[in-house]
N, C-alpha and C positions, 0 to 999 in steps of 0.2 A: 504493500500500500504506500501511495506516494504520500508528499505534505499536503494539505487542503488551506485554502484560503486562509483559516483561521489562524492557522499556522504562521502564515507568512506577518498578519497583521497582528498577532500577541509576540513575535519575535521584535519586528519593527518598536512597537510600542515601548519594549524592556529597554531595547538600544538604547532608543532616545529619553524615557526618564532615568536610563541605570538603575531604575528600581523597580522590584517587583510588586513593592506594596501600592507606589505609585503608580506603576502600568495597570495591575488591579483594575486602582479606582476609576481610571479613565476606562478602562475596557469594561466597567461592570461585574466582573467575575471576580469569585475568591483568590485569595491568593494563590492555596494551594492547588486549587483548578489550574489557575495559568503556571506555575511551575509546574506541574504535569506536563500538559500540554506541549511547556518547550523542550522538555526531557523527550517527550516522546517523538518530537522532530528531532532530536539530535538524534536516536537511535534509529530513524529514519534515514537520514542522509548519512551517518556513519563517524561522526565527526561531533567533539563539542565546539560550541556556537556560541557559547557565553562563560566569562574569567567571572566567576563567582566569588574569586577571596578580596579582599583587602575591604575597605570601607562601602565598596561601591560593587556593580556592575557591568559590564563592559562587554564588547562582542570579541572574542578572538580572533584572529587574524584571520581564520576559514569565517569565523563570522561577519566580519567587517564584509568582505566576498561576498557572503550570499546577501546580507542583509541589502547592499546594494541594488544584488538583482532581482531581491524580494519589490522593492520599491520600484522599480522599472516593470517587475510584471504586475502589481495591482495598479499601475501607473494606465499601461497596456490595455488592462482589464474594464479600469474604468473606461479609457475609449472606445472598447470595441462595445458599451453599454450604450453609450451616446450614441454612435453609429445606428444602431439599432432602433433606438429612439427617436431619431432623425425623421424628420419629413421634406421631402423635398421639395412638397408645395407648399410652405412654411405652414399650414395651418396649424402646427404645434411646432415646438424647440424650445429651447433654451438656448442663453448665452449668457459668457461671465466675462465680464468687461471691470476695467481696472481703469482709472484717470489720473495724473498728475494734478494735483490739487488748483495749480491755475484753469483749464477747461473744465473746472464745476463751474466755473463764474460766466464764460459766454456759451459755450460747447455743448457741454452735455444734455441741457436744458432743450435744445432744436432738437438733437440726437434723438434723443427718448422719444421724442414728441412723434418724429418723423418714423418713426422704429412702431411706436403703439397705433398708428394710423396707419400706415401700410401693412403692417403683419402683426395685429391683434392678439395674436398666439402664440407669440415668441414670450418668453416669461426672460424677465432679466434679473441677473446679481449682477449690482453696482456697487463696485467699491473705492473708494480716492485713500491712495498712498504712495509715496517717494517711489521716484524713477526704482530704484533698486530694489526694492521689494516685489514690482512687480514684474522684472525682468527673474529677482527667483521663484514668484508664481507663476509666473508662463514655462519655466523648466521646471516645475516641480508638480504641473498639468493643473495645477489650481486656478489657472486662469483660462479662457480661448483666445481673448485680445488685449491689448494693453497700449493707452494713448500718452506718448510722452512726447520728449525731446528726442533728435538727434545728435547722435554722440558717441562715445564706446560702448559697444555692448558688449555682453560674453557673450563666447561661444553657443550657438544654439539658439540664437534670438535672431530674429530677422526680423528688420526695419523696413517700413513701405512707405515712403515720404507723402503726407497729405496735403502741405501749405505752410508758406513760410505764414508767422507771426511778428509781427510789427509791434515795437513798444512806441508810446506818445508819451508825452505831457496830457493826462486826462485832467479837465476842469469842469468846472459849474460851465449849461449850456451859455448862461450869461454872458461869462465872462470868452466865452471861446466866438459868439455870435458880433460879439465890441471887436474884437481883434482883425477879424477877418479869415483870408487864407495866409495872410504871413506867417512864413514857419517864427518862432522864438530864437532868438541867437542863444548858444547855450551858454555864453559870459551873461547873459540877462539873467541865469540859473541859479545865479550867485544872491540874488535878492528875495529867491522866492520861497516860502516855507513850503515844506514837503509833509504829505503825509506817507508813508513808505513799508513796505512789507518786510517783515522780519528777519532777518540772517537765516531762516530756515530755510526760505523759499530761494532758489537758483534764482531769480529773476530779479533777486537784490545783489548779488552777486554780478550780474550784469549792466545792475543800473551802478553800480559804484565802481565798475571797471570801468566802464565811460565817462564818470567822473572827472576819477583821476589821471583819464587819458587826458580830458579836456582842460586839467586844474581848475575845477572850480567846485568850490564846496557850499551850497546850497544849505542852510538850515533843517532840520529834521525836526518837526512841531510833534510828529505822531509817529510810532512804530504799530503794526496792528500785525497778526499771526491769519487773519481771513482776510480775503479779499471783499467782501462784502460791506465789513467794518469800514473798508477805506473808502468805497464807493458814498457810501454813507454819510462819514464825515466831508467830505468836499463838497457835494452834494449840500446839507446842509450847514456849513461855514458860507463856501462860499470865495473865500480866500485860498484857502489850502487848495493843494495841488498833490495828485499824485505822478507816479508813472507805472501804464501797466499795459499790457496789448490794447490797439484801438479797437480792435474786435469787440472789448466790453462795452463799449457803447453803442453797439447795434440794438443794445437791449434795454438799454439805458437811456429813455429820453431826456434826462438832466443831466447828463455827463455830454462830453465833445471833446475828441483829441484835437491835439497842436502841435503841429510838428515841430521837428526841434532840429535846427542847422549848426555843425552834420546832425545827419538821423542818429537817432539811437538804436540799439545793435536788433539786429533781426537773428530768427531760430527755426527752426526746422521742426514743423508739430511731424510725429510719425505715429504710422500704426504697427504696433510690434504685436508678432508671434512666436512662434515655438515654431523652429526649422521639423520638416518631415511631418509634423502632431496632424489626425486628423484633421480638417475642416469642415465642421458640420453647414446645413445650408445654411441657418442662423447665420452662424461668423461672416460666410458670403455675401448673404444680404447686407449685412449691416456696415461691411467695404464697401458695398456697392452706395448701397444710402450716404454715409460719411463723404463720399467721393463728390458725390450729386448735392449732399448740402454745403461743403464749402465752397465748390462750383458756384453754386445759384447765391451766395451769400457773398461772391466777389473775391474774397479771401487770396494774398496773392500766392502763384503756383509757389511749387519746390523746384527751383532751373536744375538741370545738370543732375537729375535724380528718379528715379522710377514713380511715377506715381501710384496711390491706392488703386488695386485693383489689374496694377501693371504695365499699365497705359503711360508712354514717355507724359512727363507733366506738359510740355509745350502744346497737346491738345485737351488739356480740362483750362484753358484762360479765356 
């Protein structure tokens, strides 16, 4: 008799808490149930699977091996589930979508929209978290897609450029309607109080590298961790100023960018997957939608890049 499933996922479990009592309690079983259990994989495959002395638990080095390829085959497992699940006319699916916490604020809100009107059936998990998390959910098959930056990835991620992203000077519609279309000189940058997004977010990183390319150090009146917050506050001051893609203000009738001479630095939105991972029809649809919404929404292409779907970008402008 070979291992069975259960097998594979009470070994996994030990690995990663090093403890039986605590694998236990997440698997629901006794303890002494699940020490069975992996005793009796071990007398199965022929080999021990776990260094039971010292303070702790551990996989031995045959165990490090299998537990590996214990996770690649429930990995496997759970695809060829999905697969099955699948419908090609999307009247049902799922999809598990991941966002870089900037496109919660103009992005995902169309997306969803255009996703629950065209295919009704499609059920979504929406999650926002840092580029690198979601680059190790989409290798770790906890993800289908995932919307970030372009940039280094590991191995096994594959990027599909959807539109570059533009940062502005976003203001009160007011004050952006007085101005006109004159971009801002960025020495005028020097006068203005900021409201700005926290060192967490990549996007402050870029706004202070431009900065300091420029020399000019601008005031910082507000730090806020949401982009919402900031939206918010300018909005209602009135005075304050932030900097964030001008994309947020498609959605935003009291907001208006201003450009700023030079521009401030542009980025590469992508849609990443999992190299070889299944594609259920879901995932495809929802390339296909993503493509067609920044498309009709103007958004400018990605040059010199493949776009969503595979299509050179030079024909989604």
């Amino acid at each position: 008799m070979g291992p069975e499933l259960r097998h594979l996922r009470y070994l996994i479990a030990v690995a990663e808490h090093g403890n039986f009592t605590r694998a236990a309690e997440e698997l629901r079983i006794s303890q002494p149930t699940l020490s069975q259990q992996i005793k009796q994989l071990e007398r199965v495959v022929g080999v021990q699977l776990l260094d039971r002395g010292g303070r702790g638990v551990r996989p031995t080095d045959a165990g490090e091996a299998y537990v590996h390829y214990a996770r690649r085959a429930l990995r496997e497992l759970a695809a060829a589930d999905r697969a099955v699940l699948d419908v090609a006319d999307l009247s049902r699916g799922h999809l598990r979508l991941a966002v870089t916490p900037t496109f919660t604020a103009y992005l995902v809100g169309p997306l969803v929209e255009a996703l629950h009107t065209r295919h009704p059936g499609i059920t979504l998990d929406l999650r926002e978290m840092t580029q690198d998390r979601i680059e190790a959910g989409l290798l770790a098959d906890d993800l289908d897609l995932g919307i970030a930056f372009e940039g280094s990835h590991p191995p096994g991620v594959t990027p599909t450029a959807l539109f570059t992203e533009t940062l502005s000077l976003v203001v009160a519609t007011s004050r952006a309607e007085a101005r006109g279309d004159r971009p801002l000189p960025v020495r005028d940058l020097a006068d203005q109080q900021l409201a700005l997004l926290s060192s967490d977010f990549a996007t402050r990183g870029h706004i202070e590298g431009y900065l300091a390319e420029h020399r000019v150090s601008p005031p910082i009146a507000v730090e806020a961790n949401t982009i919402q917050a900031l939206t918010e506050i300018v909005r209602r001051t009135g005075t304050l100023a932030t900097v964030l893609p001008d994309a947020i203000t498609d959605d935003h009738p009291h907001l208006a960018p201003i450009p700023v001479d030079p521009p401030l630095p542009t980025r590469v939105a992508t849609l990443l997957h999992r190299e070889s991972a299944y594609e259920s029809a879901a995932a495809r649809a929802f390339t296909r939608l993503a493509r067609d919404l920044v498309r009709a929404r103007g958004y400018a292409p990605a040059r010199g890049t493949r776009a969503a779907g595979g299509i050179p970008n030079a024909d989604i402008e």
